[in-house]
C-alpha positions in Angstrom: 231.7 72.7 81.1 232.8 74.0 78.0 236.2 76.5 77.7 235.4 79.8 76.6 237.9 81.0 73.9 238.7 84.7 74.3 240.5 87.2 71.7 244.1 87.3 71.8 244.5 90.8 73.6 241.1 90.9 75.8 243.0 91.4 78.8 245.4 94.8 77.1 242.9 96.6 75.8 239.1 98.1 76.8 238.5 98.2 73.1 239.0 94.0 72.6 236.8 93.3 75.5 238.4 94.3 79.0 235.0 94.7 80.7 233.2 94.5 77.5 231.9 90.7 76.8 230.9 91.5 73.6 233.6 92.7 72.1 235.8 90.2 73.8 234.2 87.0 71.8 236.7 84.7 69.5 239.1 86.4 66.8 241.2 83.9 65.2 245.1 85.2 65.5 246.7 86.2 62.8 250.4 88.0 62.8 253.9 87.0 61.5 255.1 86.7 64.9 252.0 85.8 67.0 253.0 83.0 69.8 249.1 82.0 69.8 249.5 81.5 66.6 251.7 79.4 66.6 250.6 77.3 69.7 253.7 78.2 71.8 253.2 76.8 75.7 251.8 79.2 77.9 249.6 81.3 75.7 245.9 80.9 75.6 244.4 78.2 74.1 242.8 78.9 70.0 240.2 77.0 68.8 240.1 73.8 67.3 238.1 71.3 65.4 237.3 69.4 68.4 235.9 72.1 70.7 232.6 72.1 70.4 230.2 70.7 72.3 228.4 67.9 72.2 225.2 68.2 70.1 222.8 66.8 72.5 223.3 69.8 75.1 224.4 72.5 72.4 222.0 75.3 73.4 221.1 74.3 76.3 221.1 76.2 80.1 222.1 73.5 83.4 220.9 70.6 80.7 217.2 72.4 79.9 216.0 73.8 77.1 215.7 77.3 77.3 212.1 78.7 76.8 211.5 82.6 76.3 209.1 84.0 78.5 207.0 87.6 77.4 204.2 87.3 79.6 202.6 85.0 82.4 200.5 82.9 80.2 204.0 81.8 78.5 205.0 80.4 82.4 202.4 77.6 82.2 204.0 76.8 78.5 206.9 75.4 80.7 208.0 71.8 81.0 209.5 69.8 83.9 212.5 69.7 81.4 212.9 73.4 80.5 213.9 76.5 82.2 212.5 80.2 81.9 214.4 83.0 80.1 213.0 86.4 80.8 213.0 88.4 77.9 213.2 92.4 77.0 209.7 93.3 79.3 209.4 96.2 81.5 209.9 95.7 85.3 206.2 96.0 86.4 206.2 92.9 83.4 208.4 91.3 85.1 207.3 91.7 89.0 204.1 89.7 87.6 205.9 87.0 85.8 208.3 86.6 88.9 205.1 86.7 91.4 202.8 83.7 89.7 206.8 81.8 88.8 207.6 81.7 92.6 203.9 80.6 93.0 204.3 77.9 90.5 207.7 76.9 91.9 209.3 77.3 88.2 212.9 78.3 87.8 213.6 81.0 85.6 217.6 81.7 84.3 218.4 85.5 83.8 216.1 86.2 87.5 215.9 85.3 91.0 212.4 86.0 91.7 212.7 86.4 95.6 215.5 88.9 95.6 213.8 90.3 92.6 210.9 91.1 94.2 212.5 92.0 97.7 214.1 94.8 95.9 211.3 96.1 93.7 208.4 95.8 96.3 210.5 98.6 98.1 210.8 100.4 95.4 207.1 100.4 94.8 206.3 101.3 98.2 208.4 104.2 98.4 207.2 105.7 95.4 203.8 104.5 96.8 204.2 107.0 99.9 205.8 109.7 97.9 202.4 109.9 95.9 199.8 110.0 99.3 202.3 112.5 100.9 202.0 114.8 97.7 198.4 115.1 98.1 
């Protein structure tokens, strides 16, 4: 596993990244009189010239290469050596490409498919019912 390098005051302040990830990512530290600076012992680690890892699994998700997945057709695309990253699709999108994955046995990254469609199944159901008792 690679370190993850935060900004020097992530943890102070909402507006570096405390519960924002995005906003949290790496800021080199700059400051007359900042200890990460300066390397003192027992500040966070700042990025080096060495850090970065290794080029055969830069990009990479549990040592597959990630494959971006907009419909079902894109699910037989899939390799024994890649894994399934469900992009921006609605949900009823999604209950499909999570139906014919579990089917297929194919591991998607960014969705478990059977808690996915546990929770969404009632969801349908219920809405489902609302409709028949309306009319």
């Amino acid at each position: 596993m690679t370190k993850t390098f935060l900004r020097r005051d992530v943890t102070r302040f909402a507006k570096f990244g405390k519960g924002r990830g995005k906003k949290a990512k790496w800021r080199r530290p700059t400051g007359r009189d900042n200890k990460m600076r300066e390397k003192r012992a027992g500040y966070p680690a700042v990025v080096g010239i060495g850090e970065r890892t290794m080029k055969k699994i830069r990009g990479m998700l549990q040592e597959k290469k990630p494959v971006k997945i907009m419909n079902t057709k894109d699910l037989e695309k899939i390799g024994k050596d890649e894994i399934g990253v469900v992009s921006k699709v609605g949900v009823r999108k999604k209950i499909e490409i999570s139906k014919k994955a579990e089917e297929m046995g194919i591991k998607l990254q960014n969705i478990n498919p059977k808690s996915f469609l546990k929770k969404n199944t009632k969801k349908e159901n219920k809405s489902e019912s609302k409709k028949e008792e309306k009319k």
